[in-house]
C-alpha positions in Angstrom: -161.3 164.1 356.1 -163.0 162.1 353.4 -165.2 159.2 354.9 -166.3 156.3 352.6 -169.2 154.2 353.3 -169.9 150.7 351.4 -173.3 148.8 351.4 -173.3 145.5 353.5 -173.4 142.6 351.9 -175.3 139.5 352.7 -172.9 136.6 353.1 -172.5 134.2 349.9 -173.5 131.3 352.3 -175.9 131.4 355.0 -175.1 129.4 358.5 -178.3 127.2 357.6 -176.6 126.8 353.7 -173.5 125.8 355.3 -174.8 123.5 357.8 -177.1 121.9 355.0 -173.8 121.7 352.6 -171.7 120.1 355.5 -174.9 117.4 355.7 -175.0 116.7 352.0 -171.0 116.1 352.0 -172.2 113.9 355.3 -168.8 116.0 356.9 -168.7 116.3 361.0 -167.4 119.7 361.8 -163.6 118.1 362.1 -163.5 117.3 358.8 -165.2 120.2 357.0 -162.7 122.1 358.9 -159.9 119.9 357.3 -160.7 120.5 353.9 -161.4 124.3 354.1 -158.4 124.6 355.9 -160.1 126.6 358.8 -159.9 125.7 362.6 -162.2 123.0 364.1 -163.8 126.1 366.3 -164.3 128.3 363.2 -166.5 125.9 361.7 -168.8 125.5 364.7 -169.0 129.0 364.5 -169.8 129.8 361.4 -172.1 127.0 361.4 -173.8 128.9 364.6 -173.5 132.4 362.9 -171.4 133.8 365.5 -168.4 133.6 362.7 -169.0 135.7 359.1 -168.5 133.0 356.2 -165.7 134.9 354.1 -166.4 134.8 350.5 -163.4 132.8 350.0 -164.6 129.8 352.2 -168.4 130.1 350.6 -166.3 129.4 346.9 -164.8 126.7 348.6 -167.6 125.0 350.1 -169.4 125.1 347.2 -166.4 124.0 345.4 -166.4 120.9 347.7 -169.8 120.1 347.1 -169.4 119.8 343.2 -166.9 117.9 343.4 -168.0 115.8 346.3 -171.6 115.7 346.2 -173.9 114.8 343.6 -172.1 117.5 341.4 -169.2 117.6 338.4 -168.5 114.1 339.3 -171.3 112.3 338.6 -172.3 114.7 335.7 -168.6 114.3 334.4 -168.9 110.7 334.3 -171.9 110.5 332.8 -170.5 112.9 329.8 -167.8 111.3 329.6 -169.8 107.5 328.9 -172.0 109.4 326.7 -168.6 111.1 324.8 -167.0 107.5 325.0 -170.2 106.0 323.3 -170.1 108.4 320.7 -167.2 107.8 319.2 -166.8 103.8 319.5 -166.4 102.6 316.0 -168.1 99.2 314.5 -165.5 97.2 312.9 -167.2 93.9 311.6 
C-alpha cells in the first residue's frame, strides 16, 4: 500500500478577504451568492470560516471585484479615453 501525503494549502481567500470583497462590491450575502452561483447558506459560511473557499470561487470573487469594483472598468475606461484621444485627427 503506497500512501501519498500533500502539503495543506492556505485558502486563496481568507473569510475576512471575502467578507471585505463582499463590502467593497457593497453585496448582502443573497446576492454574492447569486453571482458565484453558491447557496445563500454557503456564503454565510464561508464568510464565518466554517465553509473552505474553493479556489474556483476565490478566482471568481476576485473576478467580480475587477469587474465590479474600482477595477478593469474604471481602468478600461480610462484607456480607452486616453486610446480615443490619441488618435483623434485635426482637420481644419
Amino acid at each position: 500500500m503506497m500512501l501519498c501525503f500533500y502539503p495543506l494549502q492556505r485558502p486563496a481567500v481568507t473569510p475576512k478577504q471575502f467578507r471585505d470583497i463582499q463590502a467593497a462590491l457593497g453585496w448582502t450575502h443573497a446576492e454574492t451568492a447569486r453571482e458565484l452561483g453558491l447557496s445563500e447558506v454557503s456564503v454565510k459560511r464561508i464568510a464565518t470560516g466554517k465553509q473552505v473557499i474553493t479556489d474556483q470561487t476565490a478566482r471568481a470573487l476576485v473576478g467580480m471585484l475587477l469587474i465590479h469594483g474600482e477595477g478593469l472598468t474604471k481602468k478600461f475606461s480610462k484607456l480607452l479615453d486616453t486610446y480615443h484621444d490619441d488618435t483623434k485627427m485635426n482637420v481644419d
